[in-house]
C-alpha positions in Angstrom: 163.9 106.6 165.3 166.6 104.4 166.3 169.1 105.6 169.5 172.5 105.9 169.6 174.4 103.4 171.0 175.4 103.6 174.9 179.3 103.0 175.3 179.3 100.2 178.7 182.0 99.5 180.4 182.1 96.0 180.6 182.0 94.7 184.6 185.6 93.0 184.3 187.6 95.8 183.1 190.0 96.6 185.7 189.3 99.9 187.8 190.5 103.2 187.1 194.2 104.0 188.9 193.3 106.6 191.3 195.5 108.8 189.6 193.2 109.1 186.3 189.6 110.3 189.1 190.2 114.2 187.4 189.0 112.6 184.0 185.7 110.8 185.0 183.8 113.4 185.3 183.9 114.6 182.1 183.1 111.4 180.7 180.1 110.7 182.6 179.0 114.2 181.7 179.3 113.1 177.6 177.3 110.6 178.6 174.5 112.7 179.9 174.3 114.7 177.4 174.1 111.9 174.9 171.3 109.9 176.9 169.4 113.8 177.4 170.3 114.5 173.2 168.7 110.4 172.9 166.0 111.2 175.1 165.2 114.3 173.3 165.2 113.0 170.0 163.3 109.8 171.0 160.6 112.8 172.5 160.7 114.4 169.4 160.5 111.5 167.1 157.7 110.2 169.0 156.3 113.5 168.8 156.4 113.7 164.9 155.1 110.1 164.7 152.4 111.0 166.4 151.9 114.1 164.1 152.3 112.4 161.2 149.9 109.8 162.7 147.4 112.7 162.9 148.1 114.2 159.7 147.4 110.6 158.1 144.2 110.4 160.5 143.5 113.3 159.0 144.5 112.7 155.4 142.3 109.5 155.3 139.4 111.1 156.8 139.4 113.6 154.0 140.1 110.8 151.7 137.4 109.1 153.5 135.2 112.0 153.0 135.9 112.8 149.3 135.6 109.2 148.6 132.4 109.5 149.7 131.6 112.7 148.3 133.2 111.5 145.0 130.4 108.1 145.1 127.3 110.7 145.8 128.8 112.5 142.8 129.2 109.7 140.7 126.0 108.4 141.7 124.2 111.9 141.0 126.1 112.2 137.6 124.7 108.7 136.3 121.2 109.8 137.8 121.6 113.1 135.8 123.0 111.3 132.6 120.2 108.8 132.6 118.5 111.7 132.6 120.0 113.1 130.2 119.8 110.2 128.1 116.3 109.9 128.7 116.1 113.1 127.8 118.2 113.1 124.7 116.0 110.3 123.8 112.5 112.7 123.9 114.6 115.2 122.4 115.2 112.7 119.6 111.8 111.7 119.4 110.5 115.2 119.2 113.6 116.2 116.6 112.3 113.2 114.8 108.6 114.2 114.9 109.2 117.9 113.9 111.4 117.1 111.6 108.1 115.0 109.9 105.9 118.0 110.8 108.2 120.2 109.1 108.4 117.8 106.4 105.0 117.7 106.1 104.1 121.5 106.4 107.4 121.6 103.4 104.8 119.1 101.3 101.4 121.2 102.0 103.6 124.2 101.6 104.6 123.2 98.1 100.4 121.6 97.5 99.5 125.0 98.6 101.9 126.9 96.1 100.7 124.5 93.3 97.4 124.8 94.0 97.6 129.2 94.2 99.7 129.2 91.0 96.6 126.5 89.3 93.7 128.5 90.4 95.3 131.6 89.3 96.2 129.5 86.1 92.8 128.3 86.3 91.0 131.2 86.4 92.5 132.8 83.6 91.7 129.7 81.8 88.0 129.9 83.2 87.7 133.6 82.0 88.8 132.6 78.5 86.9 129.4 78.4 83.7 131.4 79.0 84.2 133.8 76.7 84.7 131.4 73.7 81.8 129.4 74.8 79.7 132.6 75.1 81.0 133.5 71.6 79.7 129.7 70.6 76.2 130.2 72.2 75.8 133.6 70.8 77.0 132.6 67.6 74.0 129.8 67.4 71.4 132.1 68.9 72.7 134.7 65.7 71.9 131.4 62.9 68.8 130.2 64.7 67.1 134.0 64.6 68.9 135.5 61.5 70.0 138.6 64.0 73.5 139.6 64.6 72.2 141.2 67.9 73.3 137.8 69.5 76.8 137.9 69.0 77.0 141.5 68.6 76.2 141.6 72.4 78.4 138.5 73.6 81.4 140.6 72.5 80.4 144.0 74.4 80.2 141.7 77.6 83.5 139.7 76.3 85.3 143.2 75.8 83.9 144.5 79.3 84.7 141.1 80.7 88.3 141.6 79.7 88.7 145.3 80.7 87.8 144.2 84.0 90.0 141.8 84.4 92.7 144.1 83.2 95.7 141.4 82.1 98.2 143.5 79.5 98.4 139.6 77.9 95.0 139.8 77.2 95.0 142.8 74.9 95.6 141.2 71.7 92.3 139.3 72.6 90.2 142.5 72.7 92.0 143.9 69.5 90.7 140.7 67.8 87.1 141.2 69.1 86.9 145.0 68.7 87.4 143.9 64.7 85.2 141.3 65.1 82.6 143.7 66.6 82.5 146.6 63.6 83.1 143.5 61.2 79.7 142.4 62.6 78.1 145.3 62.9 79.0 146.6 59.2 76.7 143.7 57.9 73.1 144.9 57.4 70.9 142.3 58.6 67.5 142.4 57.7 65.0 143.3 60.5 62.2 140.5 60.8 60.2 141.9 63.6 59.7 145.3 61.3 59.0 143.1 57.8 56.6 140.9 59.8 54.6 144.3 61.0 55.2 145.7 57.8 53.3 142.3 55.9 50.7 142.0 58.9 49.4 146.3 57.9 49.0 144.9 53.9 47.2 141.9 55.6 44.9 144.5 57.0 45.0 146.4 54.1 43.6 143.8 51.6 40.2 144.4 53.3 39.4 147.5 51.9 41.6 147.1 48.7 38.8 148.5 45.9 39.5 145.4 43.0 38.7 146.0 39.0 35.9 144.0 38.8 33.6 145.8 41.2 32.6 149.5 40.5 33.4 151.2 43.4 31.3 154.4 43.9 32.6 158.0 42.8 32.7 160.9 45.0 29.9 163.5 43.6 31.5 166.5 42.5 31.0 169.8 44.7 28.0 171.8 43.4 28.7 175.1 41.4 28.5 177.8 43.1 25.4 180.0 42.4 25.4 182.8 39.8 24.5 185.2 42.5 25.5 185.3 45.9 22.8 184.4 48.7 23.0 187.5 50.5 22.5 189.5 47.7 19.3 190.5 47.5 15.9 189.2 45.0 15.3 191.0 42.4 12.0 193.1 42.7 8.8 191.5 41.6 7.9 194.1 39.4 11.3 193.1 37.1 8.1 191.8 35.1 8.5 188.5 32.5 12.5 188.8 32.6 12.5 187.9 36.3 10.7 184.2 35.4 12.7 183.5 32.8 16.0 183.9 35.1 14.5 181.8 37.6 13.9 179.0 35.2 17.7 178.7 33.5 19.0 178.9 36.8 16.5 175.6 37.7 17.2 173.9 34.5 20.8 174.5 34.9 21.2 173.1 38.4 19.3 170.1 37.1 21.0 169.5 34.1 24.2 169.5 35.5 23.0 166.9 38.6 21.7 165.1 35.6 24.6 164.8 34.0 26.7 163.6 37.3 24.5 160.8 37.8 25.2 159.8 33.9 29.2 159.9 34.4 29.0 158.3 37.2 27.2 155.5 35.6 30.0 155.1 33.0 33.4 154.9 33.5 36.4 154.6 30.7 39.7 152.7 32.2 42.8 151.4 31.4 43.0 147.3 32.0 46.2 146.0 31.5 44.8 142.5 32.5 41.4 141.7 30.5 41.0 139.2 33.0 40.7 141.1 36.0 36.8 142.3 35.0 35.8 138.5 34.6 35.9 138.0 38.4 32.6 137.2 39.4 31.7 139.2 42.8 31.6 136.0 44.9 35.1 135.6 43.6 36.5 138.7 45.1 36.3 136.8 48.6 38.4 134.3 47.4 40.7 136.4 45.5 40.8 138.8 48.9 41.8 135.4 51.1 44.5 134.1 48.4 46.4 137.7 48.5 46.4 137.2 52.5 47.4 133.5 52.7 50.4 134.8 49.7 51.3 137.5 52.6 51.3 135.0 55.6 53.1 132.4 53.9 56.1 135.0 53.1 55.8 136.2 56.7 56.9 133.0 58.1 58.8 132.2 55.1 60.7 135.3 56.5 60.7 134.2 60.4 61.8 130.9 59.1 64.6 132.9 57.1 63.5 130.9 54.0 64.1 134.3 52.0 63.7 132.5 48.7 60.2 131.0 49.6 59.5 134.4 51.0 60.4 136.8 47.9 58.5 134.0 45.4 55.2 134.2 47.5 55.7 138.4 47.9 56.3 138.4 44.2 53.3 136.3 43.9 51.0 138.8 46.2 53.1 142.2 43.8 51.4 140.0 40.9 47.7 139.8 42.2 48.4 143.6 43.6 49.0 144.4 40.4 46.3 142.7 38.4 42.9 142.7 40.1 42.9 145.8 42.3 42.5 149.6 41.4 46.1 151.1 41.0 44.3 154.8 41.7 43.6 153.7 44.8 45.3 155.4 47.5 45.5 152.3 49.7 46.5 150.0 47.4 49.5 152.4 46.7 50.5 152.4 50.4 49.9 148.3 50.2 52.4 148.4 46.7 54.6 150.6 48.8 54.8 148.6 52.1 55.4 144.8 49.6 58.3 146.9 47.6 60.1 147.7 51.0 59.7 144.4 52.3 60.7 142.4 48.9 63.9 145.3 49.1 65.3 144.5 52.5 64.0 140.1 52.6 67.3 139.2 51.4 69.6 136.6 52.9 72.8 138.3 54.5 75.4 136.0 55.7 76.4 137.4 59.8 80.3 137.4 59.5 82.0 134.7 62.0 84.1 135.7 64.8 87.2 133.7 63.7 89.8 136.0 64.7 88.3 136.4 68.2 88.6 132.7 68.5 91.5 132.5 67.3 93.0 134.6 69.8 91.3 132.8 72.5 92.8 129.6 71.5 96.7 131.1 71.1 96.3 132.8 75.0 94.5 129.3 76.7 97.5 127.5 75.0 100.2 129.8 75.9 99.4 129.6 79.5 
């Protein structure tokens, strides 16, 4: 701060009169006070100059200081934002890898999905697929043997099979094979395994068949009962002459009527509707015996073969020599004529009904789904 000017007297002025020594004083006293008021405001100037001074001391040490403070901090906040960035950077990369995880997992997801919904597809499919091929095989086994047994049984298991399963879009399916099923089994199929036993007991038969041409024996007729009982009793010896002459028409009876067996049996009046028949020489009846056989074993296979024509010609051909060379009194060759009638009857060709409305079915639900 700048002082206030000093009033000097210069050194030429002239000196006070003596008369004007009252008014010094006061003068001199001004200037006192002014040099003390200088003095005290130089003092006090210099004393806020050297406050301020120690406020800016002050000032640029904290300036100093939060400078300093305000580099670490800088320096630690590009330390933490390379960090960060480096960070960012692995947090990026892993973003970008789950994002392709996720990605993937979204793909298998959708693979997995496709490939539930196709095996679930697929094994509807398979169900139905087995069934009509079961049908098919079944349906070949039924034209190789001639039986409907075959197919008759591969729609009970198709019809289990599908109540099993249990799928309300399948039920117009086992409508169509629960027709298909009494359709079948209202068809009477001949059975081959009881004609072929049936033929094979006529086989056995022919045997003891008696034939025309050879006189078969007669059963003697039961005795007559005596006149008298045996326990009754002789009469007396002393009946005399009538005694002997009972006794001898009770002989000549019982001889004359053995007698006359034996002449009845040695003829024997018949009917012959085949003149032929009684020209067979006895070494012929072999060969007539073996040609009735080889007739019955050609229609058996002709039957196993289910050539039912071939079959009913060589049965009509066996009814024929039946009919012609052997005894029709006989009781055997009644059961034999009996047995050939019921096989002739039921050898017939019978056409087992196919299950088209089954596979019809079967085709309409595979291609629906």
């Amino acid at each position: 701060m700048s002082e206030p000017p000093i009033d000097v007297l210069p050194a030429s002025a002239p000196a006070a009169p003596p008369g004007d020594g009252a008014a010094a004083p006061p003068r001199t006293r001004w200037l006192w006070f002014a040099a003390a008021l200088a003095l005290t405001v130089s003092v006090a100037g210099m004393a806020l100059a050297w406050f301020v001074q120690q406020r800016v001391d002050v000032l640029q040490q904290e300036l100093v200081r939060r400078q300093q403070d305000s580099h670490g901090q800088a320096a630690e906040a590009r330390m933490l934002a390379k960090q960060a960035e480096e960070g960012m950077r692995e947090a990026a990369a892993k973003v970008a890898l789950l994002e392709a995880r996720v990605a993937e997992v979204s793909i298998q997801r959708g693979q997995l999905e496709e490939l539930i919904q196709s095996l679930s597809r697929s094994r509807d499919e398979n169900v139905l697929v087995d069934i009509d091929a079961s049908l098919r095989v079944a349906m070949q086994q039924t034209a190789i043997t001639g039986s409907a047994e075959p197919l008759v049984a591969a729609l009970k298991q198709a019809d289990e099979r599908l109540a099993r399963y249990n799928q309300p879009q399948l039920e117009r399916v086992r409508r169509a094979i629960a027709r298909d099923l009494e359709r079948v089994r209202s068809v009477g199929v001949p059975d081959l395994p009881s004609l072929s036993a049936k033929l094979d007991d006529v086989v056995r038969l022919v045997d003891d068949l008696p034939l025309l041409a050879v006189a078969e024996p007669r059963k003697p007729a039961p005795a007559r009962a005596a006149s008298k009982p045996a326990s009754q009793p002789s009469a007396p010896a002393s009946s005399g002459p009538s005694a002997w002459a009972e006794a001898w028409s009770d002989t000549w009876s019982s001889v004359s009527e053995r007698v006359w067996s034996e002449v009845k049996s040695l003829v024997r009046v018949t009917r012959i509707e085949h003149p032929e028949a009684m020209l067979l020489a006895p070494e012929q009846a072999f060969f007539v015996r073996e040609n009735l056989k080889l007739r019955l074993l050609n229609a058996r296979l002709a039957l196993l073969s289910r050539q039912y024509e071939a079959a009913q010609s060589d049965i009509a051909a066996a009814r024929a020599a039946l009919a012609r060379y052997f005894d029709h009194s006989s009781r055997r060759w009644t059961q034999a004529s009996d047995l050939i009638g019921q096989v002739a009857a039921s050898a017939r060709h019978v056409r087992v009904p196919r299950p088209d409305e089954t596979l019809a079915a079967l085709s309409t639900a595979s291609a629906v789904r």
